[in-house]
C-alpha positions as semicolon CSV with decimal commas, in nm:
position;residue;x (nm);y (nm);z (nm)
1;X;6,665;11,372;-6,224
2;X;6,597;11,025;-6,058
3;X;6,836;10,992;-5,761
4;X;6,991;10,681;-5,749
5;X;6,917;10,426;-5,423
6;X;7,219;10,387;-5,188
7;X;7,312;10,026;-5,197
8;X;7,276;9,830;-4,861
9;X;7,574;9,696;-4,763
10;X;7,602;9,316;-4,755
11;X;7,549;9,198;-4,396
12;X;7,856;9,071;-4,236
13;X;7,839;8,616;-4,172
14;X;7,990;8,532;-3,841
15;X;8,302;8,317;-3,870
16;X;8,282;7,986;-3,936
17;X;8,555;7,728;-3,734
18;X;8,630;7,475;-3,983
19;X;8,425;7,188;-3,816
20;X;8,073;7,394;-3,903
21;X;8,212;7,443;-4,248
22;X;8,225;7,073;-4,368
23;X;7,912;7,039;-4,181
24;X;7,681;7,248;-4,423
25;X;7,887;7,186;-4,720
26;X;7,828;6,803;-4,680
27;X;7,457;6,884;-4,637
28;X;7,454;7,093;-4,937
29;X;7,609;6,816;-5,135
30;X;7,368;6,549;-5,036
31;X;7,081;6,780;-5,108
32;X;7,223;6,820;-5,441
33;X;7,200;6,457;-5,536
34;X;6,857;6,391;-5,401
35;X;6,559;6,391;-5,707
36;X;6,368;6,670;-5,704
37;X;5,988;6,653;-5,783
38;X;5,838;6,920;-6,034
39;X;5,575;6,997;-6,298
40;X;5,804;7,108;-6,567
41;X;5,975;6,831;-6,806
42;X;6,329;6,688;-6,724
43;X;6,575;6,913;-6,933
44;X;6,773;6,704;-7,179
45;X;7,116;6,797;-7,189
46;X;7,123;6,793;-7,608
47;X;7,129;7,099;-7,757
48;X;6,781;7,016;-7,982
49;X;6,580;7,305;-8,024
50;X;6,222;7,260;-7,903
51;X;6,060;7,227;-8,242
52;X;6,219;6,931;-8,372
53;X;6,199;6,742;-8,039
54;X;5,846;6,802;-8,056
55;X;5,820;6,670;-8,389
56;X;6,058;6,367;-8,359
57;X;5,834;6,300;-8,070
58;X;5,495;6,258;-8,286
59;X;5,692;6,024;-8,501
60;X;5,791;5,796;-8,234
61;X;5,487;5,492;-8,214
62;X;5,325;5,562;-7,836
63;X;5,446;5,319;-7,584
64;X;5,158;5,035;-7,555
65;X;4,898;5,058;-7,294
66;X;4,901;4,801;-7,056
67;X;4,578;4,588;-7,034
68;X;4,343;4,593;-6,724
69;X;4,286;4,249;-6,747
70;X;4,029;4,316;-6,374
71;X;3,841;4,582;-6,557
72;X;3,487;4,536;-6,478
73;X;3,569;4,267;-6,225
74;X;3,446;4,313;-5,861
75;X;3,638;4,297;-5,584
76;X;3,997;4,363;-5,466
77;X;4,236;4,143;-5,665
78;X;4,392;3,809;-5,567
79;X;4,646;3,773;-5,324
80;X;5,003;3,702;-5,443
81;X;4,999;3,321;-5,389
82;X;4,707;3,274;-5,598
83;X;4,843;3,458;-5,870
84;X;5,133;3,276;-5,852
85;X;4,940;2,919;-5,853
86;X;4,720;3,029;-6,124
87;X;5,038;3,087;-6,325
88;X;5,210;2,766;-6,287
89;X;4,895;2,604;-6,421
90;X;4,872;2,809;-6,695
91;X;4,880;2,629;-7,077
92;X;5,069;2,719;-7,394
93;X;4,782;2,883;-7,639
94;X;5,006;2,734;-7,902
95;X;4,951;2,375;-7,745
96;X;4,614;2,393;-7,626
97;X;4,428;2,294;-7,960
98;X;4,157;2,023;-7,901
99;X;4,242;1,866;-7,540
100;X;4,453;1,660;-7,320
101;X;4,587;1,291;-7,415
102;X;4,665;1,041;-7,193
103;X;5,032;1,188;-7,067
104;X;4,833;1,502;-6,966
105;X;4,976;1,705;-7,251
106;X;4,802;1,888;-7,542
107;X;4,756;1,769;-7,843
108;X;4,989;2,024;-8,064
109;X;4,884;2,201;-8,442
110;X;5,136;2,019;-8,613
111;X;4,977;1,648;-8,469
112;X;4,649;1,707;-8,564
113;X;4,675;1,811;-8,898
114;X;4,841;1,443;-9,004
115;X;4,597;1,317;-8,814
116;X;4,324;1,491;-9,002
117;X;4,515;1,413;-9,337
118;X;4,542;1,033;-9,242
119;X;4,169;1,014;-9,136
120;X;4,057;1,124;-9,456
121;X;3,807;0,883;-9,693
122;X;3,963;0,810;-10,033
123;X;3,813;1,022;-10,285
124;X;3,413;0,905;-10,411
125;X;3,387;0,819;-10,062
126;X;3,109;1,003;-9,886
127;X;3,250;1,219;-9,601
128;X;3,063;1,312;-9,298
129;X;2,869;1,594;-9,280
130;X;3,034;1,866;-9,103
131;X;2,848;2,103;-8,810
132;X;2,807;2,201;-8,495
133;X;2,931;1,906;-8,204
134;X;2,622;1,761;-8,064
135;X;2,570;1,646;-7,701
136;X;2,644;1,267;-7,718
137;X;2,980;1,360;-7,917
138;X;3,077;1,612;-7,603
139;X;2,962;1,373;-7,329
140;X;3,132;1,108;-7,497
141;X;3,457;1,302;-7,498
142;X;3,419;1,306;-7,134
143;X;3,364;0,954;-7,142
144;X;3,623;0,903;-7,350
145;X;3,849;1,064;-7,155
146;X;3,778;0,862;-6,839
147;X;3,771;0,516;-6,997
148;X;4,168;0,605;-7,120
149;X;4,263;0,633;-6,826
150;X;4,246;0,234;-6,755
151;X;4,327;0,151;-6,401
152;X;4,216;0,530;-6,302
153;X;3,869;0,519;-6,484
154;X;3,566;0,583;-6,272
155;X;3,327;0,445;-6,578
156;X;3,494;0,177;-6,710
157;X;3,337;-0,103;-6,539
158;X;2,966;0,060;-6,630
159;X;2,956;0,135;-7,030
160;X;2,869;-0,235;-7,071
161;X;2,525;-0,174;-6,917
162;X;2,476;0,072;-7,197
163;X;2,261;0,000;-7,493
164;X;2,432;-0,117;-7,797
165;X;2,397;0,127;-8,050
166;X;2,543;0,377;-7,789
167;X;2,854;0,159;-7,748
168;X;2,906;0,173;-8,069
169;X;2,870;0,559;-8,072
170;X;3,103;0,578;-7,808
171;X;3,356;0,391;-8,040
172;X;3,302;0,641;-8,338
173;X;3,420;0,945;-8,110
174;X;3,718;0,721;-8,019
175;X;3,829;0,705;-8,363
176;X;3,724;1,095;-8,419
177;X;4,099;1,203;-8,545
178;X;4,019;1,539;-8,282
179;X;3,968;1,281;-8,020
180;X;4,294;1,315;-7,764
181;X;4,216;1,050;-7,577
182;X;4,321;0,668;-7,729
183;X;4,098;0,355;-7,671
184;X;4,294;0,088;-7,482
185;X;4,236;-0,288;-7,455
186;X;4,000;-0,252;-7,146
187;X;3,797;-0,020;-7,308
188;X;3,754;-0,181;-7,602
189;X;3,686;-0,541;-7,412
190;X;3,365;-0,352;-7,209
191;X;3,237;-0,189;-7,493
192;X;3,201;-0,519;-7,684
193;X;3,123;-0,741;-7,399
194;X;2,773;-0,908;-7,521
195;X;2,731;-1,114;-7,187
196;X;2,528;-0,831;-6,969
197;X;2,389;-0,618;-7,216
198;X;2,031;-0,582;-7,214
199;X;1,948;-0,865;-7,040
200;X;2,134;-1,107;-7,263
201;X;2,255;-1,293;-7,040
202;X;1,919;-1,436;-6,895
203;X;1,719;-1,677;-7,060
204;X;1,343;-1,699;-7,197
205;X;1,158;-1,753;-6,842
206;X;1,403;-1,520;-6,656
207;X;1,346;-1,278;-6,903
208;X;0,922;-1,299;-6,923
209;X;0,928;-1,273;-6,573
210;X;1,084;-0,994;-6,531
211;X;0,903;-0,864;-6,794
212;X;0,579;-0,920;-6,602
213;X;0,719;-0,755;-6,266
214;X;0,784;-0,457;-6,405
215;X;0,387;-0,394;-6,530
216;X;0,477;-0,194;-6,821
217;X;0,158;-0,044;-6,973
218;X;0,122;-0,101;-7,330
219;X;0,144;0,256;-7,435
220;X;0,499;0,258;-7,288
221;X;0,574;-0,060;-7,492
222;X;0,493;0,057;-7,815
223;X;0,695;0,365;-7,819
224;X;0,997;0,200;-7,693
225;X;0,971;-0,102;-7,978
226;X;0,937;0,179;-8,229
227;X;1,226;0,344;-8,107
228;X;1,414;0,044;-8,110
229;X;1,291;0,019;-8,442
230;X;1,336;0,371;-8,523
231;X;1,714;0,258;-8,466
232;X;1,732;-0,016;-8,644
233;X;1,940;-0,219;-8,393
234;X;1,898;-0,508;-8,211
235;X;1,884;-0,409;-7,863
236;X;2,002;-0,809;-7,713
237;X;2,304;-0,897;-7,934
238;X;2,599;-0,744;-8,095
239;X;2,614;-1,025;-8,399
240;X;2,463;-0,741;-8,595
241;X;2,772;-0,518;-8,598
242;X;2,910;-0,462;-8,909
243;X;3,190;-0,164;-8,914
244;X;3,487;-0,138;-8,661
245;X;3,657;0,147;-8,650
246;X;3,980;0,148;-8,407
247;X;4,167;0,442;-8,590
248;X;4,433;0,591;-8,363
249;X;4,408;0,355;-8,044
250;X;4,599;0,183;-7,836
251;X;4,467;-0,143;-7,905
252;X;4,714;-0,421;-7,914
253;X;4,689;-0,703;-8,167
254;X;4,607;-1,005;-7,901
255;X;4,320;-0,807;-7,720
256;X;4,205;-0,785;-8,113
257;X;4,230;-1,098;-8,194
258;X;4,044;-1,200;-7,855
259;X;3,747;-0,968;-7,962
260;X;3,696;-1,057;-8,275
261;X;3,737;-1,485;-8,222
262;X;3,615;-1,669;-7,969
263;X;3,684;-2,065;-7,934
264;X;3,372;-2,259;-7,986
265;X;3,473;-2,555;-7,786
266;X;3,533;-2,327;-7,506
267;X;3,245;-2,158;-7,456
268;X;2,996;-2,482;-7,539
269;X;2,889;-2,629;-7,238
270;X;3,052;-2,992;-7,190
271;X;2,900;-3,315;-6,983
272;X;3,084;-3,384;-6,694
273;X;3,350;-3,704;-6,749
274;X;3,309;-4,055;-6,530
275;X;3,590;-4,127;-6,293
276;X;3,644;-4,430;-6,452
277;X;3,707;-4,322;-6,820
278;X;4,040;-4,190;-6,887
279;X;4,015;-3,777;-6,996
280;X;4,061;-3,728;-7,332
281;X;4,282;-3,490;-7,411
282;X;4,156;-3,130;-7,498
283;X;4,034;-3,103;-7,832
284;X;4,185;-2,818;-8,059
285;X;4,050;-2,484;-8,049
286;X;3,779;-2,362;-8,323
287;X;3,794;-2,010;-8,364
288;X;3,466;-1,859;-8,458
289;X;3,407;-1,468;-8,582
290;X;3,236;-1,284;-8,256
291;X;3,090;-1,054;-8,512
292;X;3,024;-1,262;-8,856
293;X;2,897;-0,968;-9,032
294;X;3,157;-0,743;-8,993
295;X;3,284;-0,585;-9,349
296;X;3,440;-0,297;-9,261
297;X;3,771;-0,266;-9,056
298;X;3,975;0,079;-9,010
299;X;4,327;0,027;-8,819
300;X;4,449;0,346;-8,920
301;X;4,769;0,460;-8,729
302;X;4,733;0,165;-8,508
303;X;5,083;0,141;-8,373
304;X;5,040;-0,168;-8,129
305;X;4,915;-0,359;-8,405
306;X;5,227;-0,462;-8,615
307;X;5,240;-0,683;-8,953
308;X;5,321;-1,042;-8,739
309;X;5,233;-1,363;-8,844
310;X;4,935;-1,372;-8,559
311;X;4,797;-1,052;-8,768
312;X;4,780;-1,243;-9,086
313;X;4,639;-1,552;-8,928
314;X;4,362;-1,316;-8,803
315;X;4,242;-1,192;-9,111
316;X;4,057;-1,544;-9,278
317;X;3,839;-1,550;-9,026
318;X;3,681;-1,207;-9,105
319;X;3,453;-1,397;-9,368
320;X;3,276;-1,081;-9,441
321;X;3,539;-0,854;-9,484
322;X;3,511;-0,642;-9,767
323;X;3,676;-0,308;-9,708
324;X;3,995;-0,270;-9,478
325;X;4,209;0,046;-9,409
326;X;4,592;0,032;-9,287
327;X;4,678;0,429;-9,337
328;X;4,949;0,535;-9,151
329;X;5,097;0,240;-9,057
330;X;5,474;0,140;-9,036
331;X;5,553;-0,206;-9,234
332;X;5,919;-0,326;-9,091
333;X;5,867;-0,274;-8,751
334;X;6,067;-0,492;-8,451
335;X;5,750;-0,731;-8,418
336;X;5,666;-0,782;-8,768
337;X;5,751;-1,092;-8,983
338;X;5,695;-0,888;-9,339
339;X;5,909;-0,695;-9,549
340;X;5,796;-0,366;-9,871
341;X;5,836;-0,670;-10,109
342;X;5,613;-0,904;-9,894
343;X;5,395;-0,687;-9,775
344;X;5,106;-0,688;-10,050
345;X;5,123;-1,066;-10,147
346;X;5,116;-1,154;-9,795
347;X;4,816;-0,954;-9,743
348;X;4,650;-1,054;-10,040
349;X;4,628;-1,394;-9,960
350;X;4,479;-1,324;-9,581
351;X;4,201;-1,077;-9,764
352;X;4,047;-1,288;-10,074
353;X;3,708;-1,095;-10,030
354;X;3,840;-0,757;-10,011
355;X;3,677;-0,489;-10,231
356;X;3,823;-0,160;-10,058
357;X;4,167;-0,125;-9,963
358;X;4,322;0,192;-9,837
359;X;4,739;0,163;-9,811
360;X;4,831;0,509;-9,781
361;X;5,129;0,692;-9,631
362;X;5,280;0,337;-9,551
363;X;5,658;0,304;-9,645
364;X;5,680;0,066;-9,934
365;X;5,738;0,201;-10,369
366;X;5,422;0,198;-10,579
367;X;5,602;-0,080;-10,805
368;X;5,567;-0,335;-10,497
369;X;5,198;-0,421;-10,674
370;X;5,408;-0,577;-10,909
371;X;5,474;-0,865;-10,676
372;X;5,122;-0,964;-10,610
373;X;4,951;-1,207;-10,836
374;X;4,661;-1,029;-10,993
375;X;4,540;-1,331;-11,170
376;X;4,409;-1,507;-10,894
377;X;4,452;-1,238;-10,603
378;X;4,226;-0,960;-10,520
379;X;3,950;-1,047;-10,812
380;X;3,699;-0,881;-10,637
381;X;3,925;-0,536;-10,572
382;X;3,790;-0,189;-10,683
383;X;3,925;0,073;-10,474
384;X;4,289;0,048;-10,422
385;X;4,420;0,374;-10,207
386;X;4,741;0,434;-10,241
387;X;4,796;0,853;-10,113
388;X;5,171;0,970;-10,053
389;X;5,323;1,297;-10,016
390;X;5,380;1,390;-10,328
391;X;5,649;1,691;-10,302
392;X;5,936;1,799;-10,582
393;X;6,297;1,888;-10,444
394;X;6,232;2,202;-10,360
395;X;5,962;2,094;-10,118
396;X;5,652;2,214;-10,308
397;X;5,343;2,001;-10,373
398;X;5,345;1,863;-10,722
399;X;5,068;1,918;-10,997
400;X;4,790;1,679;-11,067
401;X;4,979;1,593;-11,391
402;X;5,239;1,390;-11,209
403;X;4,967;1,230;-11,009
404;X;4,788;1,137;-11,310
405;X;5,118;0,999;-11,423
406;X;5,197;0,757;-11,095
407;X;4,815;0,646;-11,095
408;X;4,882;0,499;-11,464
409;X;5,240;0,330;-11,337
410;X;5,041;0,165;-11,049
411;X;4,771;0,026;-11,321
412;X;4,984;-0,064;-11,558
413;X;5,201;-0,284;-11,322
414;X;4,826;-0,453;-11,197
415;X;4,707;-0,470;-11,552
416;X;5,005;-0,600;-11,791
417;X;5,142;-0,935;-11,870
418;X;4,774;-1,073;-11,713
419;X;4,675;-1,424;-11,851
420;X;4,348;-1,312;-11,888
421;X;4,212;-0,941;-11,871
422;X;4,169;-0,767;-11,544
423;X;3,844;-0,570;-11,395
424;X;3,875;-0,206;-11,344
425;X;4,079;-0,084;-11,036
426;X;4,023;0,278;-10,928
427;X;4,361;0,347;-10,786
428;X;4,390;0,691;-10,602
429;X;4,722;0,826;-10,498
């Protein structure tokens, strides 16, 4: 038999004056409410059994990772205040589409598709082949760019040294509908200027002797008259330009009208008057086409260029004009003189010669054709565009059997109660 241990008596604490006392019990407390550190898991204070907290716990979608964004970056990261400077800079992805306008803003999602929709060719047309941007349409961005900035502009005083058929380039990424940056009146006066391009200003002799300073071998001479050839240009005179595209500028309707007429009287050189004979007074001016071959005109979306009477006047000079678009463009507007009703005839009898004609998403009913004379207006017409948004109550697109439907209306109203029988009209809507 095991004899038990005799238990040790509990040693004896030394009183404690009442001072000491509060002393370790206030230590004791604050230890108490300090965080301890340790391996083991915090215990939750629910009575779940292990098991099921466990398997709630697989359930549960993990937390997300944050992302490095330094990894495999070398160095020690940015101080504070660039981090902060890079963030104030920093653009809306939802903004940031295709580049910066003007204002210094982004061009946003919702912008560029109606400008893509009003760019569009009618259908038949031929549409441009789509691919990869080449390096004259991303340098001429650039360009672009610069010359919109007017006052600002670092090239604008230097495109009209370029060759022609680049100037004209530089015009077609203007009117690109991805193209941020608008063409204003300055622009477009330099890229048309025809008095210092290419030595047109000089005459025969000035030009033969420079010619015969430069001592050009003959090899050189040949391949740059069959790339001029190659081009198909003429390399000393814009007479030869025949399609003007201005869709989405910021052109306004007197610098158009200044670019495309030009007073004879004005610019033909005069003998100088005697003293004794009385000055006659200044004859009228005689407004002559700058560019007589021009057929082709596209004012899409052109907002500074409104319906007035000056815009109507313009049009008869345009001798060549065969094909004209207006997409996108607001009728009754403060500065115009024309109504919906007046809008057609009125622009029927400015465009005799037209044989393309693109009204689409303009505010005015399909039955307004009705008020144009057909019998003596438009006899040349075969391509009448005439797009809307064609959407039912509930907001969805409607079929091509209701289109097929409004592009008989519109032909019927051309083609009915005609003294004599009218020539096809494609009408697409």
């Amino acid at each position: 038999m095991i004899t038990s241990r005799p238990a040790k008596a509990a040693p004896e604490r030394p009183a404690e004056s009442v001072a000491a006392r509060l002393v370790r019990l206030r230590s004791e407390q604050a230890s108490g409410s300090r965080p301890r550190f340790s391996s083991l898991p915090p215990q939750t204070s629910s009575s779940t059994s292990r098991w099921l907290e466990s398997v709630t716990a697989a359930e549960r979608p993990a937390p997300p990772r944050p992302v490095d964004r330094r990894r495999g970056i070398a160095g020690p990261p940015p101080p504070p205040s660039w981090q902060a400077a890079a963030a104030s800079v920093r653009i809306d992805p939802s903004q940031a589409v295709d580049g910066r306008n003007r204002q210094g803003t982004w061009l946003k999602p919702h912008e560029l598709v109606e400008r893509e929709k009003l760019a569009s060719r009618l259908k038949g047309r031929a549409k441009p082949k789509e691919g990869p941007v080449d390096l004259f349409a991303a340098a001429g961005r650039v360009v672009a760019d610069d010359i919109s900035r007017g006052s600002g502009s670092i090239l604008l005083e230097h495109v009209a040294f370029l060759p022609n058929h680049l100037r004209i380039r530089l015009l077609d990424v203007f009117a690109d509908w991805r193209n941020p940056s608008p063409l204003t009146d300055d622009g477009l006066k330099q890229l048309l200027r025809r008095d210092v391009s290419d030595g047109a200003e000089l005459s025969l002799e000035e030009l033969e002797a420079r010619m015969d300073s430069l001592a050009v071998d003959d090899t050189e001479d040949e391949i740059e008259s069959d790339w001029e050839t190659a081009h198909g240009k003429e390399t000393n005179s814009l007479d030869a330009l025949d399609s003007l595209d201005l869709s989405f500028s910021a052109v306004s309707l007197r610098t158009l009208r200044q670019v495309l007429l030009y007073d004879s009287h004005a610019t033909a050189s005069t003998q100088p008057s005697r003293p004794s004979i009385p000055s006659l007074p200044p004859a009228p001016p005689k407004l002559v086409p700058s560019f007589p071959n021009l057929h082709t005109l596209n004012l899409t979306s052109t907002s500074r260029i409104p319906f007035s009477d000056t815009f109507f006047d313009l049009l008869p000079y345009l001798i060549s004009l065969r094909s004209l678009s207006l997409a996108g463009k607001s009728i009754e507007t403060s500065s115009s003189t024309v109504t919906s009703s007046s809008f057609l005839p009125r622009l029927a009898a400015a465009t005799p010669t037209l044989r393309g004609l693109d009204v689409s998403y303009m505010d005015f009913p399909h039955v307004a054709v009705k008020s144009v004379d057909w019998d003596v207006r438009w006899l040349e017409l075969r391509v009448l565009g005439m797009r809307r948004e064609w959407v039912d109550w509930e907001g969805e697109e409607v079929g091509p059997e209701k289109r097929e439907r409004m592009r008989r209306e519109v032909w019927d109203f051309i083609s009915q109660g005609r003294q004599k029988k009218r020539r096809w009209i494609e009408v697409i809507v």
